[in-house]
C-alpha positions as CSV (number, residue, x, y, z in Angstrom):
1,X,105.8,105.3,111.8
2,X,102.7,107.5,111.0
3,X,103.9,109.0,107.9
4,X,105.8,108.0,104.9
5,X,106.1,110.5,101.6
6,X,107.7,108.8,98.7
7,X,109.0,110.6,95.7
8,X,109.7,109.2,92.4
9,X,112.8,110.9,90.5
10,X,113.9,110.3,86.9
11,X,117.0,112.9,85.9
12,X,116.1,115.5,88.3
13,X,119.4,116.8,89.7
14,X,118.6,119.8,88.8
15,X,115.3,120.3,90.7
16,X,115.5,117.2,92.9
17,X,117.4,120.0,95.8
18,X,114.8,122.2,95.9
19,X,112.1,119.6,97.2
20,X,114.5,117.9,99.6
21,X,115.0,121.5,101.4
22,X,111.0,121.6,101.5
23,X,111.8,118.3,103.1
24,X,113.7,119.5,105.5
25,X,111.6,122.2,106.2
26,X,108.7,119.8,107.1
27,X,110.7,117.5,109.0
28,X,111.6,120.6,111.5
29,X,108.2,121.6,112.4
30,X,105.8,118.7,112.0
31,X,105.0,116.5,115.1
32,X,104.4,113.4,113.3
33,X,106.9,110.9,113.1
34,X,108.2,110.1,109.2
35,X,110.3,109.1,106.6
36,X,110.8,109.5,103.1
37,X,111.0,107.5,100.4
38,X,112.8,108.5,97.0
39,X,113.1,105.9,94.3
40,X,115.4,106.7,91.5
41,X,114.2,105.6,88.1
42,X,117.5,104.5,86.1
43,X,118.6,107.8,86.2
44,X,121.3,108.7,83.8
45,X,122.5,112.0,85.5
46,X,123.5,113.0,88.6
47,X,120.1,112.5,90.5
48,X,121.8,109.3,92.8
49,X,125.1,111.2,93.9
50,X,122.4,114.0,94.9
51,X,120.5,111.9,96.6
52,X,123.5,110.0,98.5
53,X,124.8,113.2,99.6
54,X,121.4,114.8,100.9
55,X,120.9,111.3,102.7
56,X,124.2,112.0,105.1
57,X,122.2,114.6,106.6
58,X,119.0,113.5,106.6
59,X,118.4,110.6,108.5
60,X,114.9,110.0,107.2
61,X,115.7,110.2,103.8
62,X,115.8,106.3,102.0
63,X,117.3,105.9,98.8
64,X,116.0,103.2,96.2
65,X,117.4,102.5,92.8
66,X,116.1,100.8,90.0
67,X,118.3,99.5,87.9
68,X,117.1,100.8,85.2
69,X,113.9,103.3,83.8
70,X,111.0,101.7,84.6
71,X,108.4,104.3,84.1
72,X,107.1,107.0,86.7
73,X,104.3,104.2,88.1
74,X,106.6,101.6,88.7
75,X,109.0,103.8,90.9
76,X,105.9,105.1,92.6
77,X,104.9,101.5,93.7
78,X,108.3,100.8,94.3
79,X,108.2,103.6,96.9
80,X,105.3,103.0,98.7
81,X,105.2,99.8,98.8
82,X,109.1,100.0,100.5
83,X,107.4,102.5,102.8
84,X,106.1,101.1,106.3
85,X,104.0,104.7,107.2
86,X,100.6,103.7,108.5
87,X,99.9,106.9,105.8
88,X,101.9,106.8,102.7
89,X,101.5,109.8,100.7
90,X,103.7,109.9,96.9
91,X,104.7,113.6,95.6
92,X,106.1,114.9,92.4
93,X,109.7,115.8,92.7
94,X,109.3,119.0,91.2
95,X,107.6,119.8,94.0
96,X,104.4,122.2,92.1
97,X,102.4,120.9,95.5
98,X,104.2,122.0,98.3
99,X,105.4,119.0,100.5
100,X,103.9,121.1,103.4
101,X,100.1,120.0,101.9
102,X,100.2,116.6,102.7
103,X,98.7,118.0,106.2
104,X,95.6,118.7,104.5
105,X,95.5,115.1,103.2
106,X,96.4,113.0,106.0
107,X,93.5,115.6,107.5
108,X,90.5,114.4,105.3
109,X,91.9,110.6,105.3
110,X,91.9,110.7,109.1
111,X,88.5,112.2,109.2
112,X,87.0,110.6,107.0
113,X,85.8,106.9,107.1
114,X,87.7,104.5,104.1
115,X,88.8,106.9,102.2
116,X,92.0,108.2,100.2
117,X,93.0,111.6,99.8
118,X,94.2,113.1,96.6
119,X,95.0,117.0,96.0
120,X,93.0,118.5,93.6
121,X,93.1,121.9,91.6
122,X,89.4,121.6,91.2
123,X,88.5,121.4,94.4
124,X,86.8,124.4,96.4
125,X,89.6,126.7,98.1
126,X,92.4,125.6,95.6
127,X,95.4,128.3,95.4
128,X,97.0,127.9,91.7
129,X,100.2,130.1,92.3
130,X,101.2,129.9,88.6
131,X,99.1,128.5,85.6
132,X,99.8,126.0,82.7
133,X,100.3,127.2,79.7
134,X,97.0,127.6,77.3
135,X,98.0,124.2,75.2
136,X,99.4,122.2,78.2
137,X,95.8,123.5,79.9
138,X,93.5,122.9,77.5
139,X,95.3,119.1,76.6
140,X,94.8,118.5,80.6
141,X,90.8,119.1,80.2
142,X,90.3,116.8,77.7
143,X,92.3,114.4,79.5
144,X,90.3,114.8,82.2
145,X,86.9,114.4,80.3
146,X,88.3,111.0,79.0
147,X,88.8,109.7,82.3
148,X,86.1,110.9,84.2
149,X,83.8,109.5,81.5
150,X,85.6,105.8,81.0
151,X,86.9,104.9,84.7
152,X,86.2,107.8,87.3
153,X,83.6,109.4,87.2
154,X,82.8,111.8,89.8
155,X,86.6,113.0,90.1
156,X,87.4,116.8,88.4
157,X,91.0,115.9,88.9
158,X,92.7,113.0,89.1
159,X,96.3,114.0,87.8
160,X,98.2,116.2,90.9
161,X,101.2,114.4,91.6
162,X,100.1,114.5,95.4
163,X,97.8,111.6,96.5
164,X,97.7,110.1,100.1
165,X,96.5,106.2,100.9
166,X,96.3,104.4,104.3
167,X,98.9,101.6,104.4
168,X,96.5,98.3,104.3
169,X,95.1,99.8,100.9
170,X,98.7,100.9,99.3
171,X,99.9,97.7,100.4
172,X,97.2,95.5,98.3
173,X,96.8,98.3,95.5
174,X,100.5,99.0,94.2
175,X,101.1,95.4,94.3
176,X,98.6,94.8,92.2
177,X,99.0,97.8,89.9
178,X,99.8,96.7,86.4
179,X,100.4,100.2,84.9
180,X,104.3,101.6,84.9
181,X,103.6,104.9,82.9
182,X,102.2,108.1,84.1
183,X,99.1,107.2,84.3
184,X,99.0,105.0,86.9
185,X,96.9,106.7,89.1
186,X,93.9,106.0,87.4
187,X,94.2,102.3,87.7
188,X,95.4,102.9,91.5
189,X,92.4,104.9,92.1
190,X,90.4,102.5,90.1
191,X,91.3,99.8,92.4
192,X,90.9,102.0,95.7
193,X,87.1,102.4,94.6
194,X,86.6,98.4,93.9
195,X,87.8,98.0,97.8
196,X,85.1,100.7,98.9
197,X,87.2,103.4,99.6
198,X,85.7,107.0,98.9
199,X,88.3,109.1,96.7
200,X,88.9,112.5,98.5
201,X,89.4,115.7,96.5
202,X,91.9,117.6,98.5
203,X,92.2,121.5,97.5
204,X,95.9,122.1,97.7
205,X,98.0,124.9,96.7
206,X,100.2,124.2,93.4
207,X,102.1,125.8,91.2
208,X,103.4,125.2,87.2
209,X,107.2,124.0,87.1
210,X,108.9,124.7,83.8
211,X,111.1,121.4,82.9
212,X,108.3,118.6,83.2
213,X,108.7,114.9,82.1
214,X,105.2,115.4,80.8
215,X,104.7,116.8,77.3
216,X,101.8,118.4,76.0
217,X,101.8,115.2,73.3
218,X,101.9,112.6,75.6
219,X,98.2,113.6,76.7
220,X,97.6,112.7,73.1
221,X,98.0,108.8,74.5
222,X,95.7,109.7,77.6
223,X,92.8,107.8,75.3
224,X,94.8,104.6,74.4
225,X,96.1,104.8,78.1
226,X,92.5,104.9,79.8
227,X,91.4,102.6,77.2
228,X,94.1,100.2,78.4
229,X,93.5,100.6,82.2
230,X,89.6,100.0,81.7
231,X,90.4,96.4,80.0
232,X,92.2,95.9,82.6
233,X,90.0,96.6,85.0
234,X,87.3,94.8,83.0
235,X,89.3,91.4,82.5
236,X,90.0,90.9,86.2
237,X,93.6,91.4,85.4
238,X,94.6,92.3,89.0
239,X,93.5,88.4,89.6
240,X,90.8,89.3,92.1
241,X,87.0,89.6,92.3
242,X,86.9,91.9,95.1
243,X,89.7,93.7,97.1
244,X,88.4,94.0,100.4
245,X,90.4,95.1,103.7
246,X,89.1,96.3,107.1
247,X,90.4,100.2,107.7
248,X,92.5,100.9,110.6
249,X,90.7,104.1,111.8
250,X,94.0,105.9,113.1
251,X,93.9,108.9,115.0
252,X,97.3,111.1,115.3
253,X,98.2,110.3,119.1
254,X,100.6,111.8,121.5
255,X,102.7,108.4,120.5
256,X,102.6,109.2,117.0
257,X,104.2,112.7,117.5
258,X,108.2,114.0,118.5
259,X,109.2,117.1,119.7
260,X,108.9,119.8,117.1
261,X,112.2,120.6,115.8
262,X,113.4,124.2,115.4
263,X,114.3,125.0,111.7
């Protein structure tokens, strides 16, 4: 399997159908064999029956249920670490990157030597369709200042729901990672950089969705949150002096690739 794209969902009935039919979409013209990965986080809606019914038409399509909400970071390691893709790439389900763009990230981690690809709204040749709102924008930037400054420095933006990994580095990272709340990726991204892996900026095209888990207060924790993950970095939490792993260099062969399906 080349390709695995997980998706963590948390009450998303409403929106969950419309990234599923991108889904589909992608699964009828892509070469590359694949499977996706949606982990329901103790939904209390209708987000499972949704789920169990797109799955009887989509053979691809694996369902995994926590019993209860764990946070958005522990379904997303949940996900990929159930995923067996020698690429696993994790999306947002309300699909503001189109599932589509995870061709220009499995692009720059295949070309490039040890690295991960995340998208990036920063990055030269970005298409933002829609834009935050003022508040929502201006709470992200300072976010993103606080994180560049105390663990990543050198990323303009570390927060698109749509990040790609090779499978020997998801494998040891989301095991390790500590973090269940949304912002996990720093600490993931944290860890990829202690193994030697060069963090990609992707530009992708994305687009606001009204309806998101993420409020404009919560980026008042971003501080405390950062705060939390750099300790943890700090302290050797992860139990390990130095993650280290020698990089498949896969290229996308003719064995890697089916017959492209007409949608």
């Amino acid at each position: 399997m080349l390709l695995s794209i997980v998706l963590p969902a948390y009450n998303e009935e409403h929106r969950i159908g419309a990234v599923l039919d991108q889904l589909r979409a992608y699964r009828a013209t892509t070469e590359h064999d694949l499977e996706v990965v949606v982990v329901d986080d103790g939904s209390t809606d209708n987000t499972v029956a949704v789920l169990a019914k797109a799955a009887e038409t989509f053979p691809e399509l694996k369902v995994v249920t926590l019993a209860q909400n764990c946070g958005k970071g522990r379904a997303v390691a949940t996900g990929m670490t159930e995923a067996t893709g020698a690429y696993r790439a994790f999306f947002d389900a309300d699909a503001a990157t189109p599932i589509c763009e995870v061709d220009r990230l499995l692009r720059a981690a295949t070309e490039n030597k040890r690295s991960v690809a995340i998208g990036s709204v920063r990055a030269e040749g970005t298409n933002v369709v829609r834009k935050q709102p003022l508040l929502r924008t201006l709470a992200g930037r300072v976010g993103n200042g606080i994180i560049r400054a105390m663990v990543l420095p050198g990323i303009a933006d570390s927060q698109r729901g749509c990040k790609l990994f090779p499978a020997e580095v998801a494998d040891l990272v989301f095991s390790a990672q500590i973090t269940n709340g949304w912002m996990f990726d720093i600490e993931v991204l944290a860890l990829c950089r202690r193994m030697g892996y060069t963090i990609v900026e992707v530009p992708v095209d994305w687009t606001h969705i009204e309806g998101s888990q993420v409020k404009p207060v919560d980026y008042l924790w971003t501080l405390l949150d950062v705060m939390k993950v750099r300790r943890l970095l700090r302290t050797n939490a992860h139990g390990v002096a130095q993650l280290a792993v020698e990089p498949r260099r896969l290229s996308i062969s003719p064995a890697q690739r089916r017959p492209v399906r007409q949608p």
